[in-house]
C-alpha positions as a Markdown table, in Angstrom:
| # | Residue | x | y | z |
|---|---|---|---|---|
| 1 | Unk | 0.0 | 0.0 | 0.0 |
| 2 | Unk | 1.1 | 2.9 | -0.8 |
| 3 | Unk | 1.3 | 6.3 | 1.9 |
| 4 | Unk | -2.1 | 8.2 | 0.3 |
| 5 | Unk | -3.6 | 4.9 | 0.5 |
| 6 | Unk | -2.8 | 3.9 | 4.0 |
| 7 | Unk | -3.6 | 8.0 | 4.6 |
| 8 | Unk | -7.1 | 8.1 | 2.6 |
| 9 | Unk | -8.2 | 4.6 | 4.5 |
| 10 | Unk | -7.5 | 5.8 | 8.1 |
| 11 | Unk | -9.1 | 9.1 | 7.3 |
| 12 | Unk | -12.7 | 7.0 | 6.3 |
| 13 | Unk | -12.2 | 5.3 | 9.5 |
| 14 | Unk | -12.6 | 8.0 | 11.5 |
| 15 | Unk | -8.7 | 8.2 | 12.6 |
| 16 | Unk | -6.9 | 11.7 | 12.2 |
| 17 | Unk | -3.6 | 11.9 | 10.0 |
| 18 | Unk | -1.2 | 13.6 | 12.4 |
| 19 | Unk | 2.4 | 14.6 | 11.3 |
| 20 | Unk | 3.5 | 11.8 | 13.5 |
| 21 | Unk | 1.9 | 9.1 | 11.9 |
| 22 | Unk | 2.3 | 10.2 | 8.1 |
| 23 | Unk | 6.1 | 10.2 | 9.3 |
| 24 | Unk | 5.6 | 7.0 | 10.7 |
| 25 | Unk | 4.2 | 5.8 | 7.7 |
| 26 | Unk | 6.6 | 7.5 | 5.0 |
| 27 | Unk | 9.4 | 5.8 | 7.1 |
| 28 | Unk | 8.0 | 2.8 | 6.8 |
| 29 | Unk | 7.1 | 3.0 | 3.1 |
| 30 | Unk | 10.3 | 3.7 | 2.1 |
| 31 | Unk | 11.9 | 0.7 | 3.5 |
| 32 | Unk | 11.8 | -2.8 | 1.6 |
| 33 | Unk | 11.9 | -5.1 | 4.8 |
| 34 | Unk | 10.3 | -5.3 | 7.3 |
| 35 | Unk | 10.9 | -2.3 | 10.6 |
| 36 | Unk | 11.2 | -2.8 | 14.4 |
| 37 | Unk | 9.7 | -0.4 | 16.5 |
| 38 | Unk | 12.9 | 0.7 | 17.1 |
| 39 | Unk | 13.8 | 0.9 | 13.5 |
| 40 | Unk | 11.2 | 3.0 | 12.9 |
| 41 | Unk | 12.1 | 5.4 | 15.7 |
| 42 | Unk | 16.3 | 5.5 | 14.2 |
| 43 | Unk | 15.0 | 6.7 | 10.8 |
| 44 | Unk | 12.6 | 9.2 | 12.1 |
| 45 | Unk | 15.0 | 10.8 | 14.7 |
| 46 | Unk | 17.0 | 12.1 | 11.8 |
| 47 | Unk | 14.1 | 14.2 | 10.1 |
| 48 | Unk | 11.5 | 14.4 | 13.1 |
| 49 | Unk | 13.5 | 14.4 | 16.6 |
| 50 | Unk | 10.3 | 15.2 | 18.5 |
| 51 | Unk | 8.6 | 11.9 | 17.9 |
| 52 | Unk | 8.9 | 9.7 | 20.8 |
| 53 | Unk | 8.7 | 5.7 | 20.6 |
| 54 | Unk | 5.2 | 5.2 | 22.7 |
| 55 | Unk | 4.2 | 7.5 | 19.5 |
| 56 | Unk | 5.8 | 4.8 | 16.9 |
| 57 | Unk | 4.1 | 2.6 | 18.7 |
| 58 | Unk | 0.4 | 3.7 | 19.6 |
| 59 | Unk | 0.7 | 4.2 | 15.3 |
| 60 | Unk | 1.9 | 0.8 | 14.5 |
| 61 | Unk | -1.0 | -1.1 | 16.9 |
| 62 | Unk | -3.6 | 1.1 | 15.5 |
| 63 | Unk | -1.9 | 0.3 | 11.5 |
| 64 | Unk | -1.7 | -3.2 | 12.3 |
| 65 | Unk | -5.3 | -3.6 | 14.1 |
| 66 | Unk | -6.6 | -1.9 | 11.3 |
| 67 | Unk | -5.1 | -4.0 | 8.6 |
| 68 | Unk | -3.0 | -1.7 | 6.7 |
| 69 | Unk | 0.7 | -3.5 | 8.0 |
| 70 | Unk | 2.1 | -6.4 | 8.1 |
| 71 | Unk | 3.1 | -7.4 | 11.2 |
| 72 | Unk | 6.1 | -10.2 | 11.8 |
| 73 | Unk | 7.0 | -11.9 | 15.0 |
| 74 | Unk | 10.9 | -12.2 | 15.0 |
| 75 | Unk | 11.7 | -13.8 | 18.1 |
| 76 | Unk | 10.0 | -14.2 | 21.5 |
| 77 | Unk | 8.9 | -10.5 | 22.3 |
| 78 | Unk | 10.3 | -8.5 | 19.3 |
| 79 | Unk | 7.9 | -7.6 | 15.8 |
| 80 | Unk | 8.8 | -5.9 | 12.9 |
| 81 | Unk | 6.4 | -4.2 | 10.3 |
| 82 | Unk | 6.0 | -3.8 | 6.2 |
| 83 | Unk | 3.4 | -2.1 | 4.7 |
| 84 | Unk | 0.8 | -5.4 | 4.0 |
| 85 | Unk | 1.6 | -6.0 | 0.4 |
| 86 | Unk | -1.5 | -7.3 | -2.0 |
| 87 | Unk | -3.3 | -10.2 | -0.9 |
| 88 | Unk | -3.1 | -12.6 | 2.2 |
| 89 | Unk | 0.5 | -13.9 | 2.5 |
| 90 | Unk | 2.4 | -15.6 | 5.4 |
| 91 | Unk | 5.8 | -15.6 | 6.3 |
| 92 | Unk | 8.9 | -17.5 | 6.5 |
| 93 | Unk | 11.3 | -15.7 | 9.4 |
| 94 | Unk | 15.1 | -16.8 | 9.8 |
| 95 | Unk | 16.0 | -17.5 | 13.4 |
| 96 | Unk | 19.5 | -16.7 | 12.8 |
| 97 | Unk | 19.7 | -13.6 | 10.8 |
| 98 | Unk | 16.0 | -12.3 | 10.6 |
| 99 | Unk | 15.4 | -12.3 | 7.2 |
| 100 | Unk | 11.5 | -12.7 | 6.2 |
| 101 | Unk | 10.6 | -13.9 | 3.4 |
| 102 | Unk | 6.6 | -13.5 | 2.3 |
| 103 | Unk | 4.6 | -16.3 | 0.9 |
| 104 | Unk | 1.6 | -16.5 | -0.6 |
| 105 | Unk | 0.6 | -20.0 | -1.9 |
| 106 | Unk | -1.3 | -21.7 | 1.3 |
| 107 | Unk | -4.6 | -23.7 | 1.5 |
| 108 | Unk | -5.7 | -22.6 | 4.7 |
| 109 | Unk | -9.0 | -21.3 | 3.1 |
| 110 | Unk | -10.2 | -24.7 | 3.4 |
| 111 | Unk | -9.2 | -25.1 | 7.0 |
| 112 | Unk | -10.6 | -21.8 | 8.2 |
| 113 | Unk | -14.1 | -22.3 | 6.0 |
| 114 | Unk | -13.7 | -25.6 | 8.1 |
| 115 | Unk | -13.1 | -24.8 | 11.7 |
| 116 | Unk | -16.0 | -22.2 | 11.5 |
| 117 | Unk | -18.6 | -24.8 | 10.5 |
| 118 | Unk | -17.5 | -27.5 | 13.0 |
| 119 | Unk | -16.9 | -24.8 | 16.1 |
| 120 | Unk | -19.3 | -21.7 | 15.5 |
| 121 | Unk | -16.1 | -19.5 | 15.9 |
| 122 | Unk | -16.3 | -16.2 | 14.4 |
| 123 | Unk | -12.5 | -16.2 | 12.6 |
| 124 | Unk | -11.2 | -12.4 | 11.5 |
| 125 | Unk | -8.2 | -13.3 | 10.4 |
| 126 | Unk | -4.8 | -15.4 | 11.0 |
| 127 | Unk | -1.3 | -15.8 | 11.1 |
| 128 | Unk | 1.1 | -18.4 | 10.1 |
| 129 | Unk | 4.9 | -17.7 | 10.4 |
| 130 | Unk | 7.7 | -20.5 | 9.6 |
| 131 | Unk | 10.3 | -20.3 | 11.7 |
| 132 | Unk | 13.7 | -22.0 | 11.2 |
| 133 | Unk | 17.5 | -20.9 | 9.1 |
| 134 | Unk | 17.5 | -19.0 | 5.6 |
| 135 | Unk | 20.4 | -20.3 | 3.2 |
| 136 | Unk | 22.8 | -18.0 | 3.9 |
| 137 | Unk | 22.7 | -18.9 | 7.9 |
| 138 | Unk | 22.9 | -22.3 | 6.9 |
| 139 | Unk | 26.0 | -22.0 | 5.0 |
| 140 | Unk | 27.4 | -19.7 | 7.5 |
| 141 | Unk | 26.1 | -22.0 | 10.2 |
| 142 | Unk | 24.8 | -19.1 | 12.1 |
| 143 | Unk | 22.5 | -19.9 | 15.4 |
């Protein structure tokens, strides 16, 4: 998604487009992988020193809960973030360098359709990460 897009869809949902969160959301646009938290908060001190980080992250749980990024679990406690590309996609995340790699090709449409007629529960969405080595860590036989 792109920055007016992420903009014009907060906006119809009844969220203002501070300063703070357009930076938020240019920082994050302009990056290719995925962001920490404290990413995020490196690149902007640069251009906007008066952002602080509970800032970066009240944005990034109201982005995320709202759909428009992609949130990635890399490790026990820490999560990065991409803008959510087209279409439902998973992830593969490397353990030893923290390289994600997005995937898209996944039959849990079947399984969800599933689960919802045999329990009754109401599903809104999921998330399914792979965890495990990318090639490079293998070769380098990084833990």
């Amino acid at each position: 998604m792109t920055s007016k897009s992420i903009a014009a869809e907060l906006r119809k949902r009844g969220f203002k487009l501070t300063p703070q969160r357009r930076a938020i959301i240019d920082v994050i646009n302009e990056s290719e992988e995925h962001l920490t938290p404290s990413d995020i908060y490196s690149r902007l001190q640069h251009k906007y020193p008066g952002i602080g980080l509970v800032t970066v992250y009240r944005t990034l749980e109201l982005l995320e809960s709202s759909g428009l990024l992609c949130e990635v679990h890399i490790g026990d406690t820490c999560r990065s973030y991409l803008t959510r590309p087209g279409g439902h996609h998973h992830h593969l995340v490397c353990r030893g360098c923290g390289k994600v790699v997005d995937f898209t090709d996944c039959e849990l449409d079947g399984l969800e359709n599933r689960l919802v007629n045999e329990t009754g529960f109401e599903i809104d969405r999921h998330l399914l990460e792979f965890m495990g080595r990318c090639i490079n860590c293998r070769k380098n036989k990084k833990n």
